[in-house]
Backbone as CSV, one residue per row, in Angstrom:
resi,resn,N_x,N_y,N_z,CA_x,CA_y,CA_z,C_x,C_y,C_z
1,UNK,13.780,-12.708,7.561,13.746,-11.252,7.481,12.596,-10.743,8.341
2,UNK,12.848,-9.871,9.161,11.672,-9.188,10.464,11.646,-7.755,9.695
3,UNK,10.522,-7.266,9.368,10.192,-6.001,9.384,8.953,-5.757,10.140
4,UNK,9.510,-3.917,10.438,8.539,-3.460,11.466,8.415,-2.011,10.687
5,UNK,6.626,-1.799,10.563,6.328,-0.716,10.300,5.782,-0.091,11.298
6,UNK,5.431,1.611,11.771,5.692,1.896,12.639,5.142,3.525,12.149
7,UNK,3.651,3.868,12.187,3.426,5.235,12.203,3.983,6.048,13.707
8,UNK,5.338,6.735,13.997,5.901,7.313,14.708,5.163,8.538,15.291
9,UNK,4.622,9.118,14.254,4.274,10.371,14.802,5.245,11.205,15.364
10,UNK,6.134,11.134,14.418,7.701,12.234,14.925,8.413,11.289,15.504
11,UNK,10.096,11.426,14.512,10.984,10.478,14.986,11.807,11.024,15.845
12,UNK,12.012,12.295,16.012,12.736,12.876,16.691,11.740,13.003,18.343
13,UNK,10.664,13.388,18.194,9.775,13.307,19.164,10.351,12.016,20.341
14,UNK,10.101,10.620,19.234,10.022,9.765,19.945,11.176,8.547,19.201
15,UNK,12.533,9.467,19.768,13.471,8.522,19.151,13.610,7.590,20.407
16,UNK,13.860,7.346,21.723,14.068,6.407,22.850,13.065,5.515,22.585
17,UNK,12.012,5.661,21.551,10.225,4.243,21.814,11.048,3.697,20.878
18,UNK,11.668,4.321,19.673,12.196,3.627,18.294,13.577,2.715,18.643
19,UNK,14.256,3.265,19.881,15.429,2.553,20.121,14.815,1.358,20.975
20,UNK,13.598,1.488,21.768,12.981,0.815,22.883,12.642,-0.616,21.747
21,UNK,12.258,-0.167,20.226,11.484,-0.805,19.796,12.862,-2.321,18.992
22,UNK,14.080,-1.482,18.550,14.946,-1.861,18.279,15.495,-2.626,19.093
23,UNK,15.662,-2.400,20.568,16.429,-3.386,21.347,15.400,-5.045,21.920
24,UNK,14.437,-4.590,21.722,13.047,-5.522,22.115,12.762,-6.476,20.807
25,UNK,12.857,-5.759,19.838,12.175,-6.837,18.238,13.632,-7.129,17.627
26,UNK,14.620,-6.364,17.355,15.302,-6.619,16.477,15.256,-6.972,15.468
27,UNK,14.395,-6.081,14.328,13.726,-6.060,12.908,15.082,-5.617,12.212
28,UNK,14.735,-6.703,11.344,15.892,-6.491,10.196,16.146,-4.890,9.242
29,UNK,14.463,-4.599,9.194,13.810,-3.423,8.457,12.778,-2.755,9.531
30,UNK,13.234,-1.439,9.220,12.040,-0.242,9.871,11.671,0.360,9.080
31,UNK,10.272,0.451,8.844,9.706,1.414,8.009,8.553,2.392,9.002
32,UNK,9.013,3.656,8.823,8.730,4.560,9.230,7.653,5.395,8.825
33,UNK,6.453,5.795,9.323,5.831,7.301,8.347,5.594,8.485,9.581
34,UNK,4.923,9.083,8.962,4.689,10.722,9.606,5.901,10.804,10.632
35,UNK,7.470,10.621,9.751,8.523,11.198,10.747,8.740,12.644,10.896
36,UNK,7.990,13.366,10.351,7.916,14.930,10.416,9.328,15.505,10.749
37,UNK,10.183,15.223,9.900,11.580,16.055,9.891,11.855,15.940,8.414
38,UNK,12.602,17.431,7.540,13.250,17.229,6.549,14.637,16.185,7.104
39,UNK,14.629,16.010,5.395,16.125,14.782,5.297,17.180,15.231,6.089
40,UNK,17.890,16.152,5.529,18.726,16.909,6.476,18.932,16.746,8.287
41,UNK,17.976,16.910,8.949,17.580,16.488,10.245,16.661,15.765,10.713
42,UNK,16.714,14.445,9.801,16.518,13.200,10.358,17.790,12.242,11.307
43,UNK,17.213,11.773,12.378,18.054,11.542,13.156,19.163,10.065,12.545
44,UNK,19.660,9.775,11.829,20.322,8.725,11.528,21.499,8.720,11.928
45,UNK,22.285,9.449,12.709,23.489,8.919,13.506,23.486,7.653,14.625
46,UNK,22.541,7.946,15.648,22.285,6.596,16.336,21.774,5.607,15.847
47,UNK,21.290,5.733,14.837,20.222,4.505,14.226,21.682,3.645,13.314
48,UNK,22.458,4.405,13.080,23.457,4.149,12.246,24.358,2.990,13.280
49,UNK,24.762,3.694,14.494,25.373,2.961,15.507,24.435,1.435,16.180
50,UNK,23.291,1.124,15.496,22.766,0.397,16.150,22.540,-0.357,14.473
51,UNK,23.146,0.185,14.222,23.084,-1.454,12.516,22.367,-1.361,11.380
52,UNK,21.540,0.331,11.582,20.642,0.375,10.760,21.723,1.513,9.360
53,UNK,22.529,1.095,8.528,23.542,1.989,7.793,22.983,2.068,6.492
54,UNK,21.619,1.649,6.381,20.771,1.698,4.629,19.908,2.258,5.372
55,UNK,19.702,3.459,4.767,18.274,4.067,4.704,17.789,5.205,3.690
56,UNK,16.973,4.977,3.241,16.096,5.717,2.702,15.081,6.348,3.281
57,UNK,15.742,7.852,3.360,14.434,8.684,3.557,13.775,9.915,2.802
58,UNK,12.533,9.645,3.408,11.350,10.740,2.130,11.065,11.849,3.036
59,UNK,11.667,13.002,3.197,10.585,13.649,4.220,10.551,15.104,4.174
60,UNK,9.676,15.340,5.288,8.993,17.067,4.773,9.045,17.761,6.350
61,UNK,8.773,18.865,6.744,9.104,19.894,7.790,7.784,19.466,8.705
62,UNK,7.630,18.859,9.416,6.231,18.891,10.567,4.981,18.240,10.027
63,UNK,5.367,17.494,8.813,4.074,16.507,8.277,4.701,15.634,7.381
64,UNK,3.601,14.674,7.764,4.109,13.476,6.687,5.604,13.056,6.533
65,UNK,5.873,12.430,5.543,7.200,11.750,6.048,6.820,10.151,5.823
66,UNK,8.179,9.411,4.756,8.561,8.106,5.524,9.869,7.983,5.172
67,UNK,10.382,6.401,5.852,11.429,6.245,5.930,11.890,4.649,6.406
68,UNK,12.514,4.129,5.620,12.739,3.125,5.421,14.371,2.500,5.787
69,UNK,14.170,1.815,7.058,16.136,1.798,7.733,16.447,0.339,7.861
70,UNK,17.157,-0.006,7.160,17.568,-1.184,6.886,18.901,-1.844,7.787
71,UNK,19.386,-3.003,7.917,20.551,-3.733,8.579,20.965,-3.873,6.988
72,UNK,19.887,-4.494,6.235,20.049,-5.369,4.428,20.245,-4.223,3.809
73,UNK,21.315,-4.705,2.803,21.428,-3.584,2.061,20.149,-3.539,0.985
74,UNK,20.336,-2.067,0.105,19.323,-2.135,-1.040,19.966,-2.120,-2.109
75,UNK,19.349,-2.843,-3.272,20.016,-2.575,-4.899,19.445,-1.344,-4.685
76,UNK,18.749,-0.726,-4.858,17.938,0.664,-5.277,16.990,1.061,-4.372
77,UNK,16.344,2.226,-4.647,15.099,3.177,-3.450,15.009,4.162,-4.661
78,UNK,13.912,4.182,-4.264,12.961,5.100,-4.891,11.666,5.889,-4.212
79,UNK,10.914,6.926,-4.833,10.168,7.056,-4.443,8.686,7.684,-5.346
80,UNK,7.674,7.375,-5.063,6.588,7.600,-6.019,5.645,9.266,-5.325
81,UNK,5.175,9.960,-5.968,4.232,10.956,-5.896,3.185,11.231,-6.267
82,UNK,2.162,11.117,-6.133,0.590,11.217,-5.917,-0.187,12.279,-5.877
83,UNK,-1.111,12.349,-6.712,-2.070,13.495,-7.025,-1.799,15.415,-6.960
84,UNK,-0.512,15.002,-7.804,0.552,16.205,-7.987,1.079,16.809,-6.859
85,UNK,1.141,16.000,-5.905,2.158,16.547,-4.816,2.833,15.979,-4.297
86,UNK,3.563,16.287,-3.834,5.172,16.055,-3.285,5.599,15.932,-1.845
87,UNK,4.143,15.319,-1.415,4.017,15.343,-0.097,4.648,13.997,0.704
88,UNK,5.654,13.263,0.250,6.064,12.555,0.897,5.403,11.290,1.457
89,UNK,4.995,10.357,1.189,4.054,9.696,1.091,4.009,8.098,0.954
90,UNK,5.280,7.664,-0.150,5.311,6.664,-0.459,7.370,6.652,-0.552
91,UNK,7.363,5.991,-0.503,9.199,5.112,-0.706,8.811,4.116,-0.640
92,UNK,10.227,3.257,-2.251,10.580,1.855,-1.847,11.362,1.344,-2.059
93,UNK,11.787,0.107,-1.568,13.539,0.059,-1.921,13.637,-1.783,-2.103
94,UNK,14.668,-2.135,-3.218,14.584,-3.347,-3.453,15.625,-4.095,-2.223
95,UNK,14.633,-4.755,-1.905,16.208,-5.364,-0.486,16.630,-6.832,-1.071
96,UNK,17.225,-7.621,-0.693,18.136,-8.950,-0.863,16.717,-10.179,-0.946
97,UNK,17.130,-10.941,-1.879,16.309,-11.617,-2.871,15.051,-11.237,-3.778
98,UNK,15.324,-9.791,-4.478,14.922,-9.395,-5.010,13.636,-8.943,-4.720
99,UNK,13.419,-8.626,-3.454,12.082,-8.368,-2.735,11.816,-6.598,-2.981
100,UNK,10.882,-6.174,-3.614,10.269,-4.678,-3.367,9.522,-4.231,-2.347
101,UNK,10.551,-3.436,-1.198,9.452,-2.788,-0.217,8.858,-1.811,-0.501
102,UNK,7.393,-1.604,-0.091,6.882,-0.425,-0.185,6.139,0.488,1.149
103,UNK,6.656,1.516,1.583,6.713,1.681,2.465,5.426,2.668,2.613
104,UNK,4.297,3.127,2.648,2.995,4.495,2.505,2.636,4.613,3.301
105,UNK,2.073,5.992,3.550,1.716,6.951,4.358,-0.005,7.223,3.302
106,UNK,-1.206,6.514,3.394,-2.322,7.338,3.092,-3.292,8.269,3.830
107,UNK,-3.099,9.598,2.982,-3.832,10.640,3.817,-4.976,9.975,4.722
108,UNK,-4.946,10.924,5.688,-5.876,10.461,6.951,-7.411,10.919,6.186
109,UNK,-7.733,12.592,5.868,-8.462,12.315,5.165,-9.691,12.907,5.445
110,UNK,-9.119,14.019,6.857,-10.019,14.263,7.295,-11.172,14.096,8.321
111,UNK,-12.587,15.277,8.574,-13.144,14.404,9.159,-14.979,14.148,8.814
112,UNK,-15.073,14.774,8.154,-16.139,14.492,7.025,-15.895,13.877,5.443
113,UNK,-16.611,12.779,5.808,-16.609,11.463,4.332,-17.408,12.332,3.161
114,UNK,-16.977,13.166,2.935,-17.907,13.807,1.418,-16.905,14.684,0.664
115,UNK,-16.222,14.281,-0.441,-15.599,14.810,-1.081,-15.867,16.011,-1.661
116,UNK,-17.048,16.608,-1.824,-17.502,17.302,-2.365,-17.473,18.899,-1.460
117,UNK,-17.284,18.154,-0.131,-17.154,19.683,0.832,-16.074,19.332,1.536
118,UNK,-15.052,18.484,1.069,-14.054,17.850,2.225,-12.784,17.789,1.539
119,UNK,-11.952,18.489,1.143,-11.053,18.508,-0.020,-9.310,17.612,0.813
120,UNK,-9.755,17.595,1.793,-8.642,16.377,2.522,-9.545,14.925,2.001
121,UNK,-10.749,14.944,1.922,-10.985,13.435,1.832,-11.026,12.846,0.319
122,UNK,-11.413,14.117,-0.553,-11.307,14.366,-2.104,-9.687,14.046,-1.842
123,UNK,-8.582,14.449,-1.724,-7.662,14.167,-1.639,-7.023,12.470,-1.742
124,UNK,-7.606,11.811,-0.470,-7.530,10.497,-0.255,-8.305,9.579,-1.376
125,UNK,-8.943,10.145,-1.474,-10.013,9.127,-2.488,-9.234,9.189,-3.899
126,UNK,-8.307,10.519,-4.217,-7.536,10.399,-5.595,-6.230,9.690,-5.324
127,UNK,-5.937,9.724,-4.273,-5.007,9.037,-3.673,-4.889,7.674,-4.105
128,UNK,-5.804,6.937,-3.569,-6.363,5.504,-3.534,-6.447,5.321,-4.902
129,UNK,-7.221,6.258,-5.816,-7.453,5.764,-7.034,-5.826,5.527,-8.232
130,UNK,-5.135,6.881,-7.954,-4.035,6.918,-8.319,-2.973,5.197,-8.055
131,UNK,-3.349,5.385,-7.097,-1.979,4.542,-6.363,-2.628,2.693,-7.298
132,UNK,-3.627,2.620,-6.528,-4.134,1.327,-7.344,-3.859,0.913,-9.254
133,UNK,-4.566,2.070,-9.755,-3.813,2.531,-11.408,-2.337,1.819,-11.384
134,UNK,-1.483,2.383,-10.393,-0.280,2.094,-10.699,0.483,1.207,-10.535
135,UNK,-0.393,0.382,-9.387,0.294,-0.966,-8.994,-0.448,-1.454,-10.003
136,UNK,-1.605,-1.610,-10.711,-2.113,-2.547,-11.332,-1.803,-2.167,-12.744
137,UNK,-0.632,-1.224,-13.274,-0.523,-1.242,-14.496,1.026,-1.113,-14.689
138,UNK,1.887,-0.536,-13.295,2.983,-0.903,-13.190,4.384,-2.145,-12.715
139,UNK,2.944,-2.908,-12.056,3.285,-3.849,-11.117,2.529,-5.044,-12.079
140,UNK,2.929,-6.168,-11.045,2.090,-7.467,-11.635,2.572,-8.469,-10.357
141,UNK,1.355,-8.928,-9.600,1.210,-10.310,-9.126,2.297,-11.299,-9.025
142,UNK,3.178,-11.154,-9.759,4.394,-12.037,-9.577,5.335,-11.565,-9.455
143,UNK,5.334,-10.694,-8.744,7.032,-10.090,-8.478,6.747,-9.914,-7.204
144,UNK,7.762,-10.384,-6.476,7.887,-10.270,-4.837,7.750,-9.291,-4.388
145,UNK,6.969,-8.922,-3.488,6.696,-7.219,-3.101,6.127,-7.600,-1.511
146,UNK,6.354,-6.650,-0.771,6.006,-6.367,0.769,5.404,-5.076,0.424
147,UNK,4.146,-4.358,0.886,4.044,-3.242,1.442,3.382,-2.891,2.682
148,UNK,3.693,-2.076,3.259,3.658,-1.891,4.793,3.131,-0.667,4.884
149,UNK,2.079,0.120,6.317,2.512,1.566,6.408,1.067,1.524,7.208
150,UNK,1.229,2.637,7.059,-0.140,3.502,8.105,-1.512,3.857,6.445
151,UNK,-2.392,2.917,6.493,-3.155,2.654,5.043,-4.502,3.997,5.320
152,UNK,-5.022,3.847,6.575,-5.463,5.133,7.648,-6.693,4.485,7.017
153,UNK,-7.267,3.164,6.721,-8.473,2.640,6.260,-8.456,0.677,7.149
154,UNK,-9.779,0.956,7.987,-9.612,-0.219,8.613,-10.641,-0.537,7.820
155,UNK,-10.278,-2.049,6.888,-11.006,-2.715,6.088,-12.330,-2.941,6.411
156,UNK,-12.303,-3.971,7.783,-13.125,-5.184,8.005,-13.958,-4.631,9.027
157,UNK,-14.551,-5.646,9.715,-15.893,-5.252,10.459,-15.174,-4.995,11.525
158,UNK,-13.737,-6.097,11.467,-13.624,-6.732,13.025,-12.231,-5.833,13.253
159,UNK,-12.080,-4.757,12.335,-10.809,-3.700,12.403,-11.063,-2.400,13.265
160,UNK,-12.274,-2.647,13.278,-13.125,-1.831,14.102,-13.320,-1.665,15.586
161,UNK,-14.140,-1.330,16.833,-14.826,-1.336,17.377,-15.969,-1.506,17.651
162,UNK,-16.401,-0.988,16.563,-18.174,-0.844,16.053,-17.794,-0.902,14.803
163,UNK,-18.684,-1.273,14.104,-18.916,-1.693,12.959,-20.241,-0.498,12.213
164,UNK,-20.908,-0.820,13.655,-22.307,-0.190,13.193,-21.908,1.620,13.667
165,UNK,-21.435,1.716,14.466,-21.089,3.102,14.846,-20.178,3.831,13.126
166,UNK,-18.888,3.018,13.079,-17.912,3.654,12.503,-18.230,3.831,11.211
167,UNK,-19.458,2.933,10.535,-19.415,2.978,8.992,-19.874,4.660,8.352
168,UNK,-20.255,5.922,9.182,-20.320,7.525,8.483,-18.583,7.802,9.263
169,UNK,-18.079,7.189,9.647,-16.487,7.555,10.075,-15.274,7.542,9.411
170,UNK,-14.948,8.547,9.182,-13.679,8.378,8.297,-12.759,7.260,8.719
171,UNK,-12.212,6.900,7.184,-11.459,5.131,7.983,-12.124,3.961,7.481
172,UNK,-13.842,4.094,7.928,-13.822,2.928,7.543,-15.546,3.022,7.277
173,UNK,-16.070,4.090,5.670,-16.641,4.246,5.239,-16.269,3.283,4.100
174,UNK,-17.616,3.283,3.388,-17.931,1.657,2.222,-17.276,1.896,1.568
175,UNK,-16.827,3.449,0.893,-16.096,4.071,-0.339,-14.621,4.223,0.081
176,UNK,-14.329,3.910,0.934,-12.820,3.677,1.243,-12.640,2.142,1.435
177,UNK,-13.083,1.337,2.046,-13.122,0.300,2.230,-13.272,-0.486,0.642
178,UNK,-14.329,0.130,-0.302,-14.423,-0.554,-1.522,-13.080,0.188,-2.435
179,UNK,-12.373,1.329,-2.254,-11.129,1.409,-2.635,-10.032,1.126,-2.599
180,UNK,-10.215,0.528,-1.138,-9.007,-0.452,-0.697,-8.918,-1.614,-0.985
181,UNK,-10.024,-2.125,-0.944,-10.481,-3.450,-1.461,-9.670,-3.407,-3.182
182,UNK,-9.808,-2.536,-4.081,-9.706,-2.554,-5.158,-7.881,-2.375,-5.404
183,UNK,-7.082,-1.655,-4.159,-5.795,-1.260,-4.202,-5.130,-2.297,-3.848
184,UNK,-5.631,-3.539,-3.154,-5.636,-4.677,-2.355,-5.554,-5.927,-3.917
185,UNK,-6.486,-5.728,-4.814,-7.226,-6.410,-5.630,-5.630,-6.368,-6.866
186,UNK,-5.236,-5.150,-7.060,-4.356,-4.524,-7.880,-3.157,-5.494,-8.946
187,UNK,-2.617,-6.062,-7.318,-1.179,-6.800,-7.971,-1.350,-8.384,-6.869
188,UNK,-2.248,-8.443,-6.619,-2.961,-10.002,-5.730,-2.444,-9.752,-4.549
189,UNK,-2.576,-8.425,-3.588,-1.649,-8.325,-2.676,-2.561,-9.469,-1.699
190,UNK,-2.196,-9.974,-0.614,-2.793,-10.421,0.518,-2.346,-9.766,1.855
191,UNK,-3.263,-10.026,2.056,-3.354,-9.285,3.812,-2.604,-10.087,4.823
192,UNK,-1.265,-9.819,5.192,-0.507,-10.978,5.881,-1.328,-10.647,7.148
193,UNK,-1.782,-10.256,7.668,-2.346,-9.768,9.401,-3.263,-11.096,9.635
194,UNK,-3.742,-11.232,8.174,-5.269,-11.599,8.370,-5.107,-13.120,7.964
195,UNK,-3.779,-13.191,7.716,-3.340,-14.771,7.657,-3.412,-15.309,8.764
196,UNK,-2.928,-14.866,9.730,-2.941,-14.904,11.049,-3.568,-14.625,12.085
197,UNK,-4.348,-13.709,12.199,-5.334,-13.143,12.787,-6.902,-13.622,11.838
198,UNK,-7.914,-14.557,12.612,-9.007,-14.847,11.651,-9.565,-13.718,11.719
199,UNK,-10.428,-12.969,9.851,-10.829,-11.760,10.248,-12.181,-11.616,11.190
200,UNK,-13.109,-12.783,11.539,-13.621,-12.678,13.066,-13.769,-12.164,14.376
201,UNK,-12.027,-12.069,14.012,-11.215,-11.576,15.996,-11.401,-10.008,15.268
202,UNK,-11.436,-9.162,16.831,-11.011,-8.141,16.848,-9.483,-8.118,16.086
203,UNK,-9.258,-6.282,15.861,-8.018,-6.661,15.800,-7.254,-5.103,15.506
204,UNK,-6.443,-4.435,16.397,-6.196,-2.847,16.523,-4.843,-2.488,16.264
205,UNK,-4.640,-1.390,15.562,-3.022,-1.001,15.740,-3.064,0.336,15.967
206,UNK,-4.509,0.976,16.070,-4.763,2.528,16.521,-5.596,2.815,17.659
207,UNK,-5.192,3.653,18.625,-5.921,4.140,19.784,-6.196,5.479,19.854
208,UNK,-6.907,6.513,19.799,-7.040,7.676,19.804,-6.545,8.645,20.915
209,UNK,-5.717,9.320,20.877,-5.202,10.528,22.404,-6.666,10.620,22.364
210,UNK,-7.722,11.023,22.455,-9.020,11.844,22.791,-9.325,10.379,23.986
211,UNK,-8.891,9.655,24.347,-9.489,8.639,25.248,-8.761,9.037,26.270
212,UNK,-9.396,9.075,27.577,-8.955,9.364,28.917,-8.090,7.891,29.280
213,UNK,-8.850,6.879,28.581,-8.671,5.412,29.340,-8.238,4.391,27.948
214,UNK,-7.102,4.684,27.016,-7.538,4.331,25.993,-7.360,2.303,25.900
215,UNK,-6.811,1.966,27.052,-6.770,0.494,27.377,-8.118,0.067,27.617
216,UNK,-8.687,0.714,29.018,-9.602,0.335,28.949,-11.143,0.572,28.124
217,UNK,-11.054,1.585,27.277,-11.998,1.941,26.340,-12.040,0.835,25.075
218,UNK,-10.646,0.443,24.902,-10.607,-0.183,24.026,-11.114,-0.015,22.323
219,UNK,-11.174,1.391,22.043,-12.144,1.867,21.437,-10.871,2.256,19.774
220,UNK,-9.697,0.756,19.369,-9.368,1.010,18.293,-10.013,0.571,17.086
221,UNK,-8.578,0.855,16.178,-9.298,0.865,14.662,-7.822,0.246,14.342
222,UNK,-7.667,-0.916,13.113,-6.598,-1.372,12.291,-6.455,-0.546,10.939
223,UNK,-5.973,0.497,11.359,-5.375,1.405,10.274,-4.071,1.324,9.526
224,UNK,-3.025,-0.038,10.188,-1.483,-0.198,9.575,-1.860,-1.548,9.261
225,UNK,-0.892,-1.551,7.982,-1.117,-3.177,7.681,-0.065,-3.467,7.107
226,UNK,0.389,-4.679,6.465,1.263,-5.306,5.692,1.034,-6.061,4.905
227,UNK,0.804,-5.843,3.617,0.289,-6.819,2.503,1.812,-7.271,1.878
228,UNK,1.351,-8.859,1.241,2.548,-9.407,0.467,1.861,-9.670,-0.749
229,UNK,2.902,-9.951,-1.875,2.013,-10.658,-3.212,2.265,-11.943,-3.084
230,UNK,1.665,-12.770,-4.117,1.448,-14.576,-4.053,3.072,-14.872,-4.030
231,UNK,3.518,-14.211,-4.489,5.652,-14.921,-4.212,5.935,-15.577,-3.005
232,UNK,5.511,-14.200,-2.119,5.863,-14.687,-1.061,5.050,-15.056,0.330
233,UNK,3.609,-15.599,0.011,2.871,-16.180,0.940,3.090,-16.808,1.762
234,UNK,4.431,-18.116,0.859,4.670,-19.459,1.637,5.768,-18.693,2.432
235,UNK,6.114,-17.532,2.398,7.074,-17.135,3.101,6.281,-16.403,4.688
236,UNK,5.826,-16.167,4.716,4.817,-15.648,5.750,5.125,-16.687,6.819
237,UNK,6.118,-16.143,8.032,5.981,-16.865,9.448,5.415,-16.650,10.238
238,UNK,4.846,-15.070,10.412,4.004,-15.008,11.581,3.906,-13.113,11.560
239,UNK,2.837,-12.558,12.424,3.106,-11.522,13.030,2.754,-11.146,14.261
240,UNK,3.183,-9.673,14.855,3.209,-8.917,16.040,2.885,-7.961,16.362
241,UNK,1.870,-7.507,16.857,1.043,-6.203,16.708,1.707,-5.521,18.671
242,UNK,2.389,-5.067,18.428,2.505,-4.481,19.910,2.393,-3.361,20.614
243,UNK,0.732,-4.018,20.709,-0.200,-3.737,21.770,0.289,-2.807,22.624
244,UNK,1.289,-3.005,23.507,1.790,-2.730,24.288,2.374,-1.290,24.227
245,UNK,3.111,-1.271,23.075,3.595,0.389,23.038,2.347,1.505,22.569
246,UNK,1.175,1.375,23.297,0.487,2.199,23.130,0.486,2.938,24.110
247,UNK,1.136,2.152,25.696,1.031,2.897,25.965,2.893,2.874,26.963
248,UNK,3.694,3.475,25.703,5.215,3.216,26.403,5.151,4.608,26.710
249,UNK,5.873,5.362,27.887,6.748,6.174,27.879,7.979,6.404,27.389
250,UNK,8.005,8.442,27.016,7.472,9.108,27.077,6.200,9.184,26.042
251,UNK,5.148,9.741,26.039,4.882,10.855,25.136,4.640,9.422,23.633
252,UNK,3.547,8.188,24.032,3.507,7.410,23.118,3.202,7.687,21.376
253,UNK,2.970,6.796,20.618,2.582,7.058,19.450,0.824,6.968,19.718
254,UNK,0.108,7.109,18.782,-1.355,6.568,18.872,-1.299,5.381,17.679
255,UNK,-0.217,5.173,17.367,-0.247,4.175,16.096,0.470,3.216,17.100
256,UNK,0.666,1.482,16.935,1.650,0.443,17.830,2.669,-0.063,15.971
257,UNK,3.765,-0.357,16.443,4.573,-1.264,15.560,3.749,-2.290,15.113
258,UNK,3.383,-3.025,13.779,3.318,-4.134,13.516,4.527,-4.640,13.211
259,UNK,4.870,-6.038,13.236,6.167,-6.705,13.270,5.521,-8.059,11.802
260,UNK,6.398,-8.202,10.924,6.364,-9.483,10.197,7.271,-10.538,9.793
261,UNK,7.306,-11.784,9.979,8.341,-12.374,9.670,8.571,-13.280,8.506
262,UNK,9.463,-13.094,7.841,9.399,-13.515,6.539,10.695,-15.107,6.293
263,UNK,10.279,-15.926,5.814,11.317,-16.750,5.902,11.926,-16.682,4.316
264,UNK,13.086,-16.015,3.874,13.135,-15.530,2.831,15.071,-15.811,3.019
C-alpha cells in the first residue's frame, strides 16, 4: 500500500502537479489538506477517471480543507472537530486490513508564539491539546492506524535549518514541539520519516514563497509527517519526500508530497 500526503495549497489551483504527482508515484492513497474548495466543487471527476472512485472529503470555501482519495475501498470515513469548530481539519477512513487513516491539517498558528496576544496560536495549542486527549483516550496503541498531514510543527533540531535561529519561530518553539511530542506519545505513534531518515540528517518538506532562491537558500522546515502505531512498524518499507516538486510548474505548492510504503 503507497500513500501520499500532500499539503496542496488548492486542489483546483493545482490540479495538473496532483495528476503530475499521480502519473509519477502511483499511490494507492492521497491524502490531501488546505484543498480550499467546498465539497460540492471539489474536483473529483478526473481523479475518478484515473482510479481514485473512494473519497472522502472535508472541506470549506478558500481555507483549510482535507481529503482523502483512495484506489482501496473504505469500510467507513469519518470525521473529527476541534476546539468547537468546524473548520475542517481532520478526516479518517478505515481502508483494507483494517487499517485507520488519519488524515490533519494543524493550524499554522500564526506568527507570534504567545498565546496570550496571539489567538491563532492559542488556537493551535488547544488544538494539540484536544487532539492528543483523544487519541489517548479514544484510541489505543494496538490498533493499526497511519496518520499523515501537514502537522505545521517541525519536531527536531535537524527538521530545521537553524535550530538556534528557529526556536522564538512558530513551528518549532519548545511548547509546540513538547506538545507534539506528547500527541506523538498518545497511542505509541512512531515517526515513519525518522525510521528512515537518521534524525541527525537534515530533513525538509517545506520551503517558503518569501525566498527568491528557495533551492538554493535551502532555508526549509519538516512540517508534514506520517506517523504509524506499533501494528504496523514491521510493515514500514520505505519513504519519499519529493524534493523535487517544490519546484514543479505551474504555480508550485510550498509544501512537497511525502510518499510511504507499507507492506500490508
Amino acid at each position: 500500500m503507497r500513500i501520499a500526503t500532500w499539503n496542496i495549497n488548492s486542489v483546483r489551483m493545482r490540479l495538473d502537479l496532483l495528476f503530475r504527482l499521480i502519473e509519477e508515484e502511483r499511490p494507492d492513497v492521497i491524502c490531501l489538506q488546505e484543498t480550499k474548495v467546498v465539497d460540492a466543487d471539489f474536483p473529483l471527476g478526473p481523479l475518478v477517471e484515473r482510479g481514485y472512485v473512494h473519497a472522502h472529503i472535508h472541506g470549506m470555501k478558500g481555507y483549510n480543507g482535507v481529503a482523502i482519495l483512495s484506489r482501496l475501498p473504505f469500510s467507513s470515513h469519518d470525521v473529527q472537530h476541534w476546539c468547537g469548530k468546524q473548520d475542517c481539519r481532520h478526516a479518517l477512513a478505515h481502508l483494507p486490513g483494517g487499517i485507520e487513516l488519519h488524515c490533519v491539517y494543524i493550524p499554522a498558528g500564526g506568527d507570534i508564539p504567545d498565546p496570550a496576544v496571539n489567538d491563532k496560536f492559542a488556537h493551535k495549542l488547544q488544538f494539540l491539546d484536544e487532539m492528543t486527549h483523544w487519541l489517548g483516550t479514544e484510541r489505543t496503541p494496538d490498533r493499526p492506524m497511519v496518520l499523515v498531514g501537514d502537522l505545521n510543527i517541525a519536531p527536531l533540531e535537524q527538521d530545521v535549518w537553524s535550530h538556534r535561529e528557529l526556536l522564538t519561530v512558530v513551528s518549532h518553539t519548545p511548547i509546540e514541539v513538547e506538545k507534539l511530542a506528547a500527541m506523538q506519545a498518545s497511542a505509541g505513534w512512531i515517526d515513519a520519516m525518522r525510521r528512515f531518515v537518521p534524525p541527525e540528517e537534515k530533513l525538509y518538506t517545506w520551503w517558503s514563497y518569501r525566498a527568491k532562491d528557495w533551492a538554493a537558500s535551502n532555508r526549509g522546515r519538516r512540517l508534514d509527517h506520517i506517523w504509524v502505531t506499533p501494528p504496523l512498524e514491521g510493515a514500514l518499507q520505505g519513504i519519499k519526500v519529493l524534493r523535487d516538486a517544490r519546484g514543479w510548474e505551474p504555480k508550485p505548492s510550498d509544501h512537497v508530497p511525502v510518499i510511504v510504503d507499507l507492506n500490508v
